[in-house]
C-alpha positions as CSV (number, residue, x, y, z in Angstrom):
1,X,44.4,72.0,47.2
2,X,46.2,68.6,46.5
3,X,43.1,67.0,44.5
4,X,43.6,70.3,42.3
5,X,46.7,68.7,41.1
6,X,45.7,65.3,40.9
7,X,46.5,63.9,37.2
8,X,42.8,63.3,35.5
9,X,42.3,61.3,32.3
10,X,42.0,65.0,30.6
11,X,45.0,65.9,32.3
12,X,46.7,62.9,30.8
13,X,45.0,63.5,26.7
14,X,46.3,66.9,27.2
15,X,49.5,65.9,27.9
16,X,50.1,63.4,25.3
17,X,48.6,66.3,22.6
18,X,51.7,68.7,24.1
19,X,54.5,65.9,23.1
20,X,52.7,65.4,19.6
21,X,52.9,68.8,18.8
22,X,56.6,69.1,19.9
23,X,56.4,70.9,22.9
24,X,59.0,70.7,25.4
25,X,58.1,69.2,28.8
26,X,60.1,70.1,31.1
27,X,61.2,67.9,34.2
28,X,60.1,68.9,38.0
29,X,63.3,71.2,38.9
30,X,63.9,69.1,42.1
31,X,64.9,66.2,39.7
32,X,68.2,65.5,39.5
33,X,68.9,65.2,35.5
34,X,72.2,63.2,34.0
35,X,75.0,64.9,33.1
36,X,75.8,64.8,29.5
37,X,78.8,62.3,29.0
38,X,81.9,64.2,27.8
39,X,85.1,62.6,26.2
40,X,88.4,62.4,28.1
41,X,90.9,63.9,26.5
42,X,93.9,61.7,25.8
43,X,96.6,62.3,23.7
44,X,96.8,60.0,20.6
45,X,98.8,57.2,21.2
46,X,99.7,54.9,17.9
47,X,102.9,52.9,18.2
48,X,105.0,55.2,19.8
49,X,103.4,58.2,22.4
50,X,103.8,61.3,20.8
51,X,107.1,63.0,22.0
52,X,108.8,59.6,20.8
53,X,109.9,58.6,17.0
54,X,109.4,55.3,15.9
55,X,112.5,53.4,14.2
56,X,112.5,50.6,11.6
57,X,113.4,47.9,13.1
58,X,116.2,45.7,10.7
59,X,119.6,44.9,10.3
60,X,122.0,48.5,10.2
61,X,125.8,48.6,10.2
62,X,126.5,51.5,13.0
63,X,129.8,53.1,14.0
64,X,133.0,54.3,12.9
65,X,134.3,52.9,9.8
66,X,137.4,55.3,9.2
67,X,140.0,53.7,11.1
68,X,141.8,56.8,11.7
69,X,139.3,58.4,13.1
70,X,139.2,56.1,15.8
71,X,143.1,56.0,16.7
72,X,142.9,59.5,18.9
73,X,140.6,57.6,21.1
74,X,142.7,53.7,21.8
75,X,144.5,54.5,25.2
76,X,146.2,52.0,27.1
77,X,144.0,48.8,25.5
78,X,140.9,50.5,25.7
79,X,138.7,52.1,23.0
80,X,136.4,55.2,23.7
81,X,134.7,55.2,20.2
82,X,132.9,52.5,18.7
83,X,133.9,51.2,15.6
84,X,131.7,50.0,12.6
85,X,129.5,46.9,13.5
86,X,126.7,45.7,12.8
87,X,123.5,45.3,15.1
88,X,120.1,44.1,14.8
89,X,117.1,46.7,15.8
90,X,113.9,46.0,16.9
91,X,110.7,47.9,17.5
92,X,111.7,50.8,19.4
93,X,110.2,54.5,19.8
94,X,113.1,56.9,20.7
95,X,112.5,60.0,22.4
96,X,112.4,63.0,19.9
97,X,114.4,65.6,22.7
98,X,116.6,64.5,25.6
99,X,114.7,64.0,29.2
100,X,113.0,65.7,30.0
101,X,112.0,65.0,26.3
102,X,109.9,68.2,24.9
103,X,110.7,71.3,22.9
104,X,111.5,74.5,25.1
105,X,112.7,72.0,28.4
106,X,115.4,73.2,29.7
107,X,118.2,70.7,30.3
108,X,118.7,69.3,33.6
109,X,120.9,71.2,36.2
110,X,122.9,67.8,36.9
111,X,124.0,65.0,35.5
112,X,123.2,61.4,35.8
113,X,125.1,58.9,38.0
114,X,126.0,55.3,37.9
115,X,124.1,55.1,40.9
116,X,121.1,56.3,40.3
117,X,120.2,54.3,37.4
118,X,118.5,51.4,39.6
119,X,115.7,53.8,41.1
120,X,115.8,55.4,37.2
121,X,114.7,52.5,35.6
122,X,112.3,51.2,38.0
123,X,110.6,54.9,37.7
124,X,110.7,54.7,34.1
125,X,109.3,51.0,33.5
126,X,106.1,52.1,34.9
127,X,105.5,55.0,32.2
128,X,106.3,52.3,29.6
129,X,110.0,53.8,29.2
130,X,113.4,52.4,29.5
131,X,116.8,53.2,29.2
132,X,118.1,52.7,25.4
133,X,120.2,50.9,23.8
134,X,123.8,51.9,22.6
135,X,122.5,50.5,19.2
136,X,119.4,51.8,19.3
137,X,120.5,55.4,19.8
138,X,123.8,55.3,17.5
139,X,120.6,54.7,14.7
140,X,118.6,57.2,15.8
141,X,121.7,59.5,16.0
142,X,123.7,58.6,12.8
143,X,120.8,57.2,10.8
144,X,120.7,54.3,8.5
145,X,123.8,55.7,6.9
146,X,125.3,55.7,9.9
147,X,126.6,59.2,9.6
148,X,129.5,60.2,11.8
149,X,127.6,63.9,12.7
150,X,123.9,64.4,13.4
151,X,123.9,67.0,10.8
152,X,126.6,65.6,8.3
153,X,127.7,62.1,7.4
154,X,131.4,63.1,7.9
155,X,132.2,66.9,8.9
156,X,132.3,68.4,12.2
157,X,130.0,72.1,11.3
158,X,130.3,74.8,13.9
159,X,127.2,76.2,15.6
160,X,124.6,73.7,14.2
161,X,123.9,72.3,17.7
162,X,124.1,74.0,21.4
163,X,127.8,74.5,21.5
164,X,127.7,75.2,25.4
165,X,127.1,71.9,27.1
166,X,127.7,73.5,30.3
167,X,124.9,75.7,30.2
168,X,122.9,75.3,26.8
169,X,119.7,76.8,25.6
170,X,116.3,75.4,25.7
171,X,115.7,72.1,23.9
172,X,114.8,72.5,20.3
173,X,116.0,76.6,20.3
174,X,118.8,74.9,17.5
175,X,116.5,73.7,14.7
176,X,118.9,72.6,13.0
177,X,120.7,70.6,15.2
178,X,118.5,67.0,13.9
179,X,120.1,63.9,12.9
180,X,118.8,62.3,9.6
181,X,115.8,61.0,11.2
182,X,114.7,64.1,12.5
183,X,115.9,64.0,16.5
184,X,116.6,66.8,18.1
185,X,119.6,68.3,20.2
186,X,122.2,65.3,19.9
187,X,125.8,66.0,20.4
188,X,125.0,68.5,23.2
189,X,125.2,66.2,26.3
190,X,126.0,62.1,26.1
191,X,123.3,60.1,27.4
192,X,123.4,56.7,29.7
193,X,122.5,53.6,28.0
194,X,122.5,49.7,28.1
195,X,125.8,47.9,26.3
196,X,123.5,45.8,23.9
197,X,125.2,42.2,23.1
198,X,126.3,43.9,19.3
199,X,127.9,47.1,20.8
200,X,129.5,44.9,23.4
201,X,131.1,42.5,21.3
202,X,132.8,45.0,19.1
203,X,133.9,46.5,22.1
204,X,135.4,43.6,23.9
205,X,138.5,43.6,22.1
206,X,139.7,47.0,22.9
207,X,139.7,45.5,26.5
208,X,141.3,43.2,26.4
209,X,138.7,40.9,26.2
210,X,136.8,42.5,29.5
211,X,134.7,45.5,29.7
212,X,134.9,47.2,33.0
213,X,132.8,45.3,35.7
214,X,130.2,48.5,35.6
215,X,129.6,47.7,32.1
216,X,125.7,46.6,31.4
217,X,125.4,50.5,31.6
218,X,128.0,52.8,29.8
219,X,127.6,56.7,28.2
220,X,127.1,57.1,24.8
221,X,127.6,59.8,22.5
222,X,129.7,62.7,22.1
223,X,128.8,66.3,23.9
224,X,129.7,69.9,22.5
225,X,133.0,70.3,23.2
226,X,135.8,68.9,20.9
227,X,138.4,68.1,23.3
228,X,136.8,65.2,25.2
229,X,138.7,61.5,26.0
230,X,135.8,60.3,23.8
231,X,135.2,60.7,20.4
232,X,133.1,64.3,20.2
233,X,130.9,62.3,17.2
234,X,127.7,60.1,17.1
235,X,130.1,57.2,17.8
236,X,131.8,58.3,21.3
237,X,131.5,55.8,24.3
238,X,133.2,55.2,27.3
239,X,132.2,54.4,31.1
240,X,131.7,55.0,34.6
241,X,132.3,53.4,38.0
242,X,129.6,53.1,40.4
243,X,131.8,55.1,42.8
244,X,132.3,57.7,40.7
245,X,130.4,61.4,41.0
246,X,127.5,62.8,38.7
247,X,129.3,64.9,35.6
248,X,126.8,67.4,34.6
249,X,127.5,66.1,30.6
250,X,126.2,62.6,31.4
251,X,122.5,62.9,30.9
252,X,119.6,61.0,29.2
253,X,117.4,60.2,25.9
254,X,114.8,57.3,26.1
255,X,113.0,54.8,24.7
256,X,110.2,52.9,24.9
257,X,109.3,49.4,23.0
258,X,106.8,49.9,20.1
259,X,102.7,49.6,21.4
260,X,104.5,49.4,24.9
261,X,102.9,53.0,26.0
262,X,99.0,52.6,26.6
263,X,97.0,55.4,28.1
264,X,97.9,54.4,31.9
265,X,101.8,54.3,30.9
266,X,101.1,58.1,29.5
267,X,99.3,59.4,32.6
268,X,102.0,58.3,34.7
269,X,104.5,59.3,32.1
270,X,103.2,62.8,32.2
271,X,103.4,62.5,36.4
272,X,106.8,61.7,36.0
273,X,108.0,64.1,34.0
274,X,106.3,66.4,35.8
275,X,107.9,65.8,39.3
276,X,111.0,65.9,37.2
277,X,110.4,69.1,36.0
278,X,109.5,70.5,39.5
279,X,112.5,69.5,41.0
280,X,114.9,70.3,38.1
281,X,117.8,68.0,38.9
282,X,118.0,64.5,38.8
283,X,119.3,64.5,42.5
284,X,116.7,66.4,43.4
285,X,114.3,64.0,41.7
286,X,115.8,60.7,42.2
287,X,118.0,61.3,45.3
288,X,120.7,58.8,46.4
């Protein structure tokens, strides 16, 4: 029975002839054959990931110029607008929504406190994201031109963003709510950011020369309603002690330094997010 089998010279010619003529010879079906190689799907990642805009880095003069508009907001020594400066940019992506930073996320169900920021940023330096700058997000707010609304270099217009910070609609559902560079949903809720060395030093005056001792982070940006201590524009600002509770207005856009976000920085980005998501709250997500 086995000689039967046994591959003879004619066997072999007969072979060969087969593979000439381009017959298919197929494998023993107890051979394990490779598996074709597929591609990984990855999102494309140039210099900023895609749910991020990339700003021009340069020289812009930010703030409030109109020196009446900044007098409702100088209390007692201290300032709670920022007034015209100017501040040097570098290569920075900014997100294109507030965190949890897509279209159609709903906003978080808390808001961001003083002391939380620690375990934030350490979370956040391992997706390739950080906290922004108050420089970096007045020019992705106001734009070059550093306009005083996201939707109009000097009036305030009704209904063109979320005008329920307390409970407001999906991200994105008010497409017209962009600033000039096209970013979504400011001037719904303010957002925590570092006191860059320009932002500080315009400020520093209005303190009498020293910023409160919580400083190196402060809130930036004005929120929906009108009658805040802060001024309701792209140039409000003001601060928070590190004993002081979570205010459900306080929340969060990011950034992330230009060709900083590789493929590993967006896997774990997209973890991230996703536990975020999941728990809904940024107690929930960061605790303590």
């Amino acid at each position: 029975m086995w000689d039967s089998l046994a591959m003879t010279p004619e066997r072999f010619l007969l072979l060969g002839l087969l593979v000439a003529c381009g017959k298919a010879v197929e494998p023993p079906s107890n051979i394990a054959q490779p598996e074709e190689e597929t591609a990984e799907e990855t999102e494309p990642l140039g210099p900023c990931p895609p749910d991020m805009l990339a700003l021009d880095p340069g020289v812009y003069t930010l703030g409030e110029a109109d020196p009446a508009e900044l007098e409702p907001y100088t209390e007692d020594g201290q300032l709670t607008a920022l007034p015209s400066y100017s501040a040097t940019v570098g290569a920075v992506c900014v997100g294109l929504y507030p965190f949890p930073g897509e279209f159609g996320d709903p906003w978080p169900g808390d808001g961001l406190r003083y002391g939380q920021l620690g375990a934030l940023e350490e979370a956040l330096a391992k997706a390739g994201r950080r906290l922004c700058t108050v420089s970096e997000l007045t020019l992705a707010a106001a734009g070059p031109e550093s306009w005083r609304y996201p939707f109009d270099p000097v009036d305030y217009v009704a209904e063109v963003c979320d005008p329920d910070d307390g409970s407001p609609r999906d991200m994105g559902t008010y497409r017209d709510c962009l600033s000039p560079l096209g970013l979504s949903d400011f001037l719904v809720r303010s957002s925590w950011a570092v006191l860059d060395d320009a932002a500080h030093d315009v400020m520093l005056p209005y303190y009498n020369g020293r910023l409160p001792e919580e400083g190196y982070y402060t809130i930036y940006g004005g929120v929906s309603r009108r009658d805040t201590f802060y001024a309701p524009t792209n140039f409000g600002l003001h601060f928070h002690g590190a004993d002081e509770e979570a205010y459900l207005d306080d929340g969060l856009r990011l950034c992330a330094d230009q060709e900083a976000v590789g493929e590993d920085e967006q896997k774990a980005w997209r973890k991230l997010r996703q536990r975020f998501v999941e728990a809904g709250t940024f107690e929930g997500w960061l605790g303590g």
